[in-house]
C-alpha positions as CSV (number, residue, x, y, z in Angstrom):
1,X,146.3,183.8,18.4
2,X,145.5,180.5,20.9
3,X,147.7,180.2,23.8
4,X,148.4,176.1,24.3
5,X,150.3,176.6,27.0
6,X,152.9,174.1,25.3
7,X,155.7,173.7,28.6
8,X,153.3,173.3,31.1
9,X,151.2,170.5,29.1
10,X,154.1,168.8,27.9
11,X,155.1,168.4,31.1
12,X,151.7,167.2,32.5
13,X,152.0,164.4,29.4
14,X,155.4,162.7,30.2
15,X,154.7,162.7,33.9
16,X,151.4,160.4,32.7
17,X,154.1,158.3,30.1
18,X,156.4,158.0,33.0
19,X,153.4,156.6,35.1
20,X,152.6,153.9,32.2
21,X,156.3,152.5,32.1
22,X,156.3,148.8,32.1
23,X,152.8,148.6,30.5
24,X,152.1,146.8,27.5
25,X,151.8,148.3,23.7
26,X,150.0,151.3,23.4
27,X,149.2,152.0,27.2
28,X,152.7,153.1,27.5
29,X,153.3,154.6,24.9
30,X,150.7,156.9,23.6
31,X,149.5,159.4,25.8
32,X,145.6,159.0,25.9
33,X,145.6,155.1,26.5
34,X,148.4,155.9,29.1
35,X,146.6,158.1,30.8
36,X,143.3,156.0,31.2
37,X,145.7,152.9,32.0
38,X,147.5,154.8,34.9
39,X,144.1,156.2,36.0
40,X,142.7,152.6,36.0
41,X,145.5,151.3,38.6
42,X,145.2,154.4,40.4
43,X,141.8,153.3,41.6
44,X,142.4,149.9,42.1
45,X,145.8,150.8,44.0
46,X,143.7,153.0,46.0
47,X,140.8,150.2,46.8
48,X,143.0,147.9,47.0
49,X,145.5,149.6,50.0
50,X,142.0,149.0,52.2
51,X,141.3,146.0,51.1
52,X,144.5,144.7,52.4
53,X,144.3,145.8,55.7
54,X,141.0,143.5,55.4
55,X,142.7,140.4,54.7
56,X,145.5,140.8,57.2
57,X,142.7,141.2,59.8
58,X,140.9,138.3,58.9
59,X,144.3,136.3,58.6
60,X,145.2,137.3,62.0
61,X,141.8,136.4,63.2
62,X,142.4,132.8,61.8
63,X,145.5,132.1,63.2
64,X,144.3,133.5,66.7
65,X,141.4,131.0,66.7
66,X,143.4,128.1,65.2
67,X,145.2,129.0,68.4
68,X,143.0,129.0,70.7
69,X,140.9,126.3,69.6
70,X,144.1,124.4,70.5
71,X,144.1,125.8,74.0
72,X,140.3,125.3,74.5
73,X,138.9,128.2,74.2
74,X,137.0,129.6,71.2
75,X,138.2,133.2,69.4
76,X,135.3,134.8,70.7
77,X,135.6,134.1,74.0
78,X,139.3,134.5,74.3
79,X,138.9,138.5,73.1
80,X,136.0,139.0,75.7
81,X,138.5,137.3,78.1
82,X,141.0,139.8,76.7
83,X,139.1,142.9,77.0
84,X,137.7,141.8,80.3
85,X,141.8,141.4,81.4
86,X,142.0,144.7,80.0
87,X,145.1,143.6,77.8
88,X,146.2,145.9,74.9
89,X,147.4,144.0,72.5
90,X,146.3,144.2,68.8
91,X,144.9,141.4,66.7
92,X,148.5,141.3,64.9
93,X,150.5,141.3,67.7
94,X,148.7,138.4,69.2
95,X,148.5,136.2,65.7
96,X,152.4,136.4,65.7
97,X,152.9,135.3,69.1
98,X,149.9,132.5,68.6
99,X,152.5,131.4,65.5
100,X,155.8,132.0,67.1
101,X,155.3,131.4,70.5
102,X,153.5,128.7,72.1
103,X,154.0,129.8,75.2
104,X,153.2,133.5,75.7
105,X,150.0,132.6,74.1
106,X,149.5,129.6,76.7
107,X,149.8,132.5,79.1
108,X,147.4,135.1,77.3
109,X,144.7,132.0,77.5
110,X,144.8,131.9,81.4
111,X,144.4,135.7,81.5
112,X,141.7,135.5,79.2
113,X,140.3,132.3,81.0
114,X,140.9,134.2,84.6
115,X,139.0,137.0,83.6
116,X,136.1,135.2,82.4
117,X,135.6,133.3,85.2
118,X,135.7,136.9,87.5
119,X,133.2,138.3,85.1
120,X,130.8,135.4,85.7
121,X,131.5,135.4,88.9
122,X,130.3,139.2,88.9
123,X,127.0,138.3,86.7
């Protein structure tokens, strides 16, 4: 006699149908187009949880150098400044003061601007 195993794959199918709720027709209803439906956002939810930490880099780097290009310095410059000030702020943290407020970034440019010119000054 064949063992199915009947509770535990039951089970394993309405967890999947559960997955598939709120998907159109068939993909939510019926268990093997639900389950390549759910596997199918899996992967994009998965590639797609990097790829947004991608864009809000890139967004922060935008509005930094919008930023600093108003101050007078370019992006690249104003990080070496930064790293040669030693300053520990993230890309994020800066963007949202760059956006919010004019004038701690006005004061993270001269720190940037000081170091440069005592790294020159070193060269």
């Amino acid at each position: 006699m064949r063992v199915t195993n009947a509770p535990a794959s039951r089970k394993r199918r309405t967890r999947m149908l559960q997955a598939a709720k709120g998907f159109r027709m068939r993909r939510s209803k019926l268990y093997r187009y639900a389950s390549d439906a759910v596997d199918h956002g899996r992967q994009y939810a998965y590639r797609d949880r990097r790829t947004k930490k991608r864009n809000y880099r890139a967004l922060w780097q935008v509005r930094i150098n919008a930023a600093a290009r108003a101050a007078g310095i370019t992006y690249s410059r104003f990080i070496e400044g930064l790293t040669a000030a030693k300053v520990a702020l993230d890309r994020k943290i800066i963007a949202d003061l760059a956006a919010t407020d004019a004038t701690a970034f006005g004061e993270l440019v001269k720190i940037a601007q000081n170091a440069l010119k005592i790294k020159a000054a070193k060269a």
